[in-house]
BADOMI-63049 format. One record per residue (C-alpha): x, y, z. Coordinates in pm, whole numbers, plus 50000, padded with zeros to 5 digits. Example, Ala and Ser with C-alpha at 12.3 -4.5 7.8 and 13.67 -1.06 7.14 Angstrom:
2
512304955050780513674989450714
This chain:
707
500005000050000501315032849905501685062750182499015087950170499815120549973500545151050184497305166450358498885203550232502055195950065504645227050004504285242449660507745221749454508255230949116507465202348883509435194748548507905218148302507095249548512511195260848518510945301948550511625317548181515315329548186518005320948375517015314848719520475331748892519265364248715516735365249057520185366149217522465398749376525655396749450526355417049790530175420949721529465432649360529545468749258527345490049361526145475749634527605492649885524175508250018522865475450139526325461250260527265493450439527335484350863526925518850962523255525550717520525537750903518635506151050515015505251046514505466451034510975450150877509635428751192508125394651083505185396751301505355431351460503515443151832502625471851956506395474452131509075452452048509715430852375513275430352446515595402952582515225409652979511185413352937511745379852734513465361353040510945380853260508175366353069509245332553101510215329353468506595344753529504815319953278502255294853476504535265553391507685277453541505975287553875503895256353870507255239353820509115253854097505795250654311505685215754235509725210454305509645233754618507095211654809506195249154985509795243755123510775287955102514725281055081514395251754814511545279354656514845302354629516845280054522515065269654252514065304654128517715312054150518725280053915515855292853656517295324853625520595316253560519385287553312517835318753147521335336653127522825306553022520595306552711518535341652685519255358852341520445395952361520835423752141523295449452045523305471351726526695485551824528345448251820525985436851523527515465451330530625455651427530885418351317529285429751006532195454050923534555423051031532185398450809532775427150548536065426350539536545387750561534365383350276536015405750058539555386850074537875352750071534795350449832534315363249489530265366449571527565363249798524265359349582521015364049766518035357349586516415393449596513685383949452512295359349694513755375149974511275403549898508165381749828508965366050157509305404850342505405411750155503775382550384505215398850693502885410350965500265382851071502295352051203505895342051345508415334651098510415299551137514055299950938514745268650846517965269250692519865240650527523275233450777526595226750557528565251650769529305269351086528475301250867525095295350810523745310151103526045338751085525015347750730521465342850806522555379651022524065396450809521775392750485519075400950731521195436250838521995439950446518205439550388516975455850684515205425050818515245421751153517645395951258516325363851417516985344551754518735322351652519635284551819523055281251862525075254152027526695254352379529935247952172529915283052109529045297852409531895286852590534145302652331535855334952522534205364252384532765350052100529875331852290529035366052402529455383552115527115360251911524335365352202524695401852134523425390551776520685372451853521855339951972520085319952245521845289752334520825254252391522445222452542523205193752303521225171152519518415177652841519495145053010517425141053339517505175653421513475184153393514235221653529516325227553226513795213752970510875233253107512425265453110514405263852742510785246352637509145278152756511685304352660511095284652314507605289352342507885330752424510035338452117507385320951912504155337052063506225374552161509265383152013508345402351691512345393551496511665354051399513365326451499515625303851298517225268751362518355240751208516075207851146518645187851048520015192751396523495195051315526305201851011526115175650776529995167950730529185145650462527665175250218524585157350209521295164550351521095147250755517325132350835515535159151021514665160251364511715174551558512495186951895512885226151886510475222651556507565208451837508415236452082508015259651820504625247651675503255240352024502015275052062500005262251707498515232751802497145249652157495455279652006498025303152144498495319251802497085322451479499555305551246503165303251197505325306050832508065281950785510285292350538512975267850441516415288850317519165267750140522475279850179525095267349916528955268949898531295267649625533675254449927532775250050227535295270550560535325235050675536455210450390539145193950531537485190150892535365176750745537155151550562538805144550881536075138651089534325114250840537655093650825537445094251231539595121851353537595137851659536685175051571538825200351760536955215752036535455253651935537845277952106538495314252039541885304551975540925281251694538775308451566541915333851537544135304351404541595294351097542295333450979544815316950779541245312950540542125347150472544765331250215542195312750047539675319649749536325299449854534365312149511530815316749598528165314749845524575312149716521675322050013517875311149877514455317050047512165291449942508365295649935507015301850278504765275850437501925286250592501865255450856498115265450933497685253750565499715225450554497945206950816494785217750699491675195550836494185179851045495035205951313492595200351549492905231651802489555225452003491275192152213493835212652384490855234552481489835219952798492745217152979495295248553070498325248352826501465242653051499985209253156499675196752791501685179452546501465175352182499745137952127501725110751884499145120451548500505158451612504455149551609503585132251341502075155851150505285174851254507425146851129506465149850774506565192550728510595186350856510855161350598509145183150326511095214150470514285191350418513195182750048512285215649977515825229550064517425202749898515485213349572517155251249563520605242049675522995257149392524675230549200528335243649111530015233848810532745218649107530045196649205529635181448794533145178448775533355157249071530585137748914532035130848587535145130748749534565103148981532585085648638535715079348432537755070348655535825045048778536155032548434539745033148466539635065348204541505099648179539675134048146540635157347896539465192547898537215184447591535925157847745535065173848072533255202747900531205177847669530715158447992529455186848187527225194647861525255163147923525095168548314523555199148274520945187548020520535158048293519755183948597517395207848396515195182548335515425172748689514615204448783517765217848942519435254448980522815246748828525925281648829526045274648467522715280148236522715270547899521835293747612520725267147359523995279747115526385249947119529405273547033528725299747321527455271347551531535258247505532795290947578530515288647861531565256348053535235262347929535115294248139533415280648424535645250748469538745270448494537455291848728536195259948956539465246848925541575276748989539015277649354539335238449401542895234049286544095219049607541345188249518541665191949112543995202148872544705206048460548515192448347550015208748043548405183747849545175197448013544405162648107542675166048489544415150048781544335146849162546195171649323549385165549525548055155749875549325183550154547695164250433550145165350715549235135850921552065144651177549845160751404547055137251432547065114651755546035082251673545185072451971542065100851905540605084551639537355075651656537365040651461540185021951339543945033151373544365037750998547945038550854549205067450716549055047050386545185045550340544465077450510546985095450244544655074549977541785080150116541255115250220541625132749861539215107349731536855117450037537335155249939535805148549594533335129949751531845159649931531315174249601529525140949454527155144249741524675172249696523915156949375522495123749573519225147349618518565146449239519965111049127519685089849383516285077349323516695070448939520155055748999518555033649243515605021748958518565018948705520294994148937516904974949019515754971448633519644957848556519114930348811515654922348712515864924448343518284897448322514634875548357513354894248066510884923048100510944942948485506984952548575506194983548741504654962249012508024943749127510354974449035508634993149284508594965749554512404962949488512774997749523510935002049829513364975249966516155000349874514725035650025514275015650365517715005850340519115036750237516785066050421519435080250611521365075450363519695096650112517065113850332513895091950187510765100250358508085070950285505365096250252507305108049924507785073949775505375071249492505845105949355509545100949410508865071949205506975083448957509645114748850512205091248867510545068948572509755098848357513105115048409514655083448304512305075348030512845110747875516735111747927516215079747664517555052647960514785032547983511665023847745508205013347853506304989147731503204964947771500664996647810503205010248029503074980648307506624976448264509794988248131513454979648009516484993847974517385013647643521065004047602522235041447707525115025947866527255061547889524865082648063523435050848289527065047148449526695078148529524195078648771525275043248935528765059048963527065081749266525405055849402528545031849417530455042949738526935037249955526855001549836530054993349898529615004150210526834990350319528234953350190531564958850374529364965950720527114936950658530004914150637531904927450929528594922351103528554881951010531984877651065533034893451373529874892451555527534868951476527004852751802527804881852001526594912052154528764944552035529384978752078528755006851850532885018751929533824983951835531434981051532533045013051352536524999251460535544961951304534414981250992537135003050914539874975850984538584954050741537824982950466541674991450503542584953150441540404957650143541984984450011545494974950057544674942149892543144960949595540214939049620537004945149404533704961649553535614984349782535765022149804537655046750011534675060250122533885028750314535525043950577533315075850653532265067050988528985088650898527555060750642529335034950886527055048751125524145059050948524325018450816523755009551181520845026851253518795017750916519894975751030518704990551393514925006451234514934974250970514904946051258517994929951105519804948451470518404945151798519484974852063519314969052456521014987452689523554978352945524844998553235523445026653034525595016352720523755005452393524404968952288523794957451988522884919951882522394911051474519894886551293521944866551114519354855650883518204892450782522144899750793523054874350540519644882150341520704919850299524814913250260523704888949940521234910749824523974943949865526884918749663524224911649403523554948349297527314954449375528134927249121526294949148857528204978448906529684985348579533504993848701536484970348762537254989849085534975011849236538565027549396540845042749155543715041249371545965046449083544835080849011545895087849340549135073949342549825092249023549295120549235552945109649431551395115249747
């Protein structure tokens, strides 16, 4: 049975309703000329309010608000037991939660970092494009609800810029959820309060004092304060460049005040933020490989000025079409059953997180559809391609590569840097252009010999000062790590792509394995594929409710792009014979399986009649990928190390029943089925089998590198 369709789905532009023009041209670039007016810290300041009041509440009424709000004195009531010195006591630990986390606001400092931001920006980037265009839609539905940002997380500068294009366009700037990471950074922590940011603990714990008052402070800045807020649904950064599966806890404190009348309605607005390359890019490769992230310190902060040396290209900020969440839920927000009992004693019922479940999976779709595409990220794709197919890239080729990826994400529907003009001779000049100048900002990853034939870069990783001892898997030798880690750059490049191709890569695979029995009906592709997006939602971000339409633009993008034919009244379908362009898309899809093979061998080999840890279970995992890779052996990738998918494999074996999870002096143990196990490691070998490449490494282009 297929999921339900969305009771008020988002508005998501379908293949065929593509703005006229080029879809940048909505675009400005803040550190272009003229515009100095908008970018200029010391402008008068008269900000728009998303959902003005009579007088704008500032941060100590805020805290005031919230330590006199019926649930915090019930609370400390309740806690006190009418005991006066515990009464104090308490009142005193509420009010210095409140410091701990209470936004504030200072147009002195907020001018400040912006002249600093100025300044960095101009030695580092060669744009920051806002669409102005929807920025300004979104500033005409100001004035009747609170406004949610939702941005997309790739980078500690998200939040950041989320300020200062709100200062550039005389928005007022949101509160914004920031990590205690930050806080404890000397100055900075207070310096980023002064801009708006309020401050939450990673996790509550057992401390019920702490979760009532940031669930209430929460709960002010959505009903009172007149600025916005904006956080992240994915939770976290995504280190891996792809999207992360949302999660719901500060979206439910922020739609409580919904669901119990408290206000009229609330606009989500999901923002996608998208980076030529990322501050963080070899972090992040670091962390994915297992090398613990250093600790945020204003120390660190001063020592990564050596950025300032750097060209990072581009930074591309999108508001997507508000959501009125009133809308969205339609028949199903029912207001009228929190009426009977006071609101501090309620809780939102299963149906209602739920409901909030799927609008943080269609916020996370609907970011993913308006992240910018750089013509880095379609090198890395066709990249990756030919040399899985043990072939060297020319120039030519790469430009009559990228050609065919563009044609391949317009139909899809995606906002690419490059846009072609339809005039194959200026379209050459075009992509020509645009590769050297992706190269020239990614030349540490990719570079052109004389012969302009394209090459890994000479590897500068310094692996000197890493303690091994640190890491958090296997103690890799400096051998694979040196092999590894460029391939893992690239890879973060690959990744935003997965958004797009996933889905028809994974119905390209299916239809190889079960044409080989003649025709493949719609019937059994889709069962097959279901399979697949069970196995792979973290993976890939699949939300079940989003399966058939998924489905359904996957065929027709594939039929259209000539890769697969249907046939028998359209029951079932077959594959064309487009070999080129269908190694394409399994190329991206590659790494993932390899992956997920390697764990699900570790898992019947090392602990199939035993109880593990998850510490040991990345360990197991990485060891043998190494093995694999010194051994050259077939089916493995690099990027069978990244402890993320290591991890993220875990979890879908955990949600799949093929993993049982107990706990054991308040440790998680873990406990396989060997029969779904081996089910799932023959089915992974099988579609690994029909990978089209020799190697899915290509270790040799990286030796050629002479690391």
């Amino acid at each position: 049975m297929s999921p339900p369709p969305p009771s008020g789905p988002p508005p998501v532009r379908q293949h065929g309703d593509a703005p006229a023009g080029n879809y940048l041209d909505n675009f400005k670039n803040l550190l272009g000329p003229g515009m100095s007016d908008l970018t200029d810290m010391t402008k008068h300041y008269g900000p728009a309010f998303p959902y003005p009041k009579d007088s704008h509440m500032t941060p100590a009424e805020l805290k005031k608000l919230v330590m006199a709000s019926e649930r915090i004195q019930t609370l400390i009531e309740k806690e006190s037991g009418g005991d006066s010195k515990k009464r104090a006591e308490l009142v005193s630990n509420v009010k210095a939660i409140l410091d701990e986390i209470g936004l504030d606001e200072s147009l002195p400092i907020i001018r400040t970092l912006g002249t600093i931001l100025n300044f960095i920006f101009g030695r580092i980037l060669s744009g920051m494009h806002v669409n102005e265009t929807k920025l300004q839609q979104l500033k005409s539905k100001f004035g009747n609800q609170t406004v949610l940002y939702l941005p997309s997380h790739r980078s500690y500068g998200d939040f950041i810029l989320m300020s200062y294009v709100s200062f550039c366009y005389n928005i007022a700037i949101p509160g914004i959820a920031a990590g205690m990471d930050f806080h404890s950074m000397a100055f900075m922590g207070s310096i980023l309060r002064s801009t708006g940011a309020f401050y939450m603990r990673r996790t509550f714990g057992n401390d019920a004092i702490y979760w009532a008052v940031f669930k209430e402070y929460m709960r002010q800045l959505v009903r009172v304060f007149d600025n916005g807020v904006e956080f992240f649904v994915e939770g976290t950064r995504s280190r891996s460049n792809k999207a992360l599966t949302p999660k719901i806890g500060l979206l439910s404190m922020a739609l409580e005040p919904l669901f119990m009348g408290e206000i009229p309605d609330v606009l989500v607005v999901p923002v996608s933020v998208s980076y030529d390359r990322p501050l963080e890019e070899q972090l992040f490769v670091y962390e994915l490989i297992g090398v613990p992230k250093p600790k945020e310190s204003t120390k660190g902060l001063l020592k990564a000025m050596s950025i300032l040396k750097e060209n990072y290209g581009s930074i591309y900020f999108e508001f997507g079409e508000p959501i009125s969440v009133k809308e969205y839920f339609g028949h199903e927000l029912n207001r009228f059953q929190h009426a009977i009992n006071p609101t501090h004693i309620q809780t939102l019922s299963k149906s209602e997180l739920g409901m909030i479940q799927n609008l943080a999976f269609d916020v996370v779709h609907l970011q993913q559809q308006k992240i910018v595409l750089t013509t880095f990220h379609l090198i890395s794709i066709y990249y990756n391609y030919k040399k899985y197919l043990g072939q060297s890239v020319t120039l030519p080729d790469l430009v009559e590569g990228l050609s065919n990826l563009l044609d391949i994400f317009k139909d899809l529907g995606a906002v690419t840097t490059i846009q072609k003009t339809g005039n194959p001779e200026l379209d050459n000049h075009l992509i020509r252009t645009s590769v050297t100048e992706a190269l020239a900002v990614h030349r540490n990853i990719l570079q052109l010999t004389r012969d302009e034939v394209l090459t890994i870069a000479k590897s500068h990783h310094d692996f000197s000062q890493v303690d091994k001892r640190k890491l958090k898997g296997h103690n890799l030798s400096d051998v694979v790590m040196k092999l590894s880690l460029p391939i893992f750059t690239l890879q973060l490049y690959c990744n935003p792509c997965l958004h797009w191709l996933a889905q028809p890569a994974l119905i390209l695979l299916v239809v190889k394995h079960l044409s080989r029995s003649g025709l493949v009906r719609l019937d059994s592709l889709k069962q097959s594929i279901e399979e697949l997006r069970n196995l792979f939602a973290g993976e890939f971000v699949f939300h079940a409710r989003r399966q058939q339409q998924d489905f359904d633009q996957a065929l027709r993008h594939l039929v259209e792009a000539g890769l697969l034919e249907r046939v028998v009244d359209d029951m079932a379908v077959r594959l064309s014979g487009n070999i080129d362009s269908e190694h394409i898309y399994l190329s991206l899809i590659g790494p993932f399986l390899c992956c997920y093979l390697q764990v699900t061998t570790v898992l019947m080999n090392q602990f199939y009649n035993s109880t593990f840890k998850e510490k040991d279970y990345l360990s197991k995992v990485q060891e043998f990928v190494e093995q694999l890779l010194l051994g050259k052996e077939k089916n493995v990738h690099p990027y069978c190390l990244s402890l993320d998918s290591i991890n993220l494999a875990l979890h879908s074996l955990v949600g799949l029943d093929a993993i049982s999870k107990s706990k054991e002096n308040n440790a998680a143990i873990f406990t396989i089925d060997p029969i779904r196990i081996r089910s799932l490691n023959s089915t992974l070998r099988l579609y690994c089998d029909l990978l089209p490449f020799e190697y899915l490494t290509f270790q040799g282009a990286v030796t050629e590198a002479k690391l």
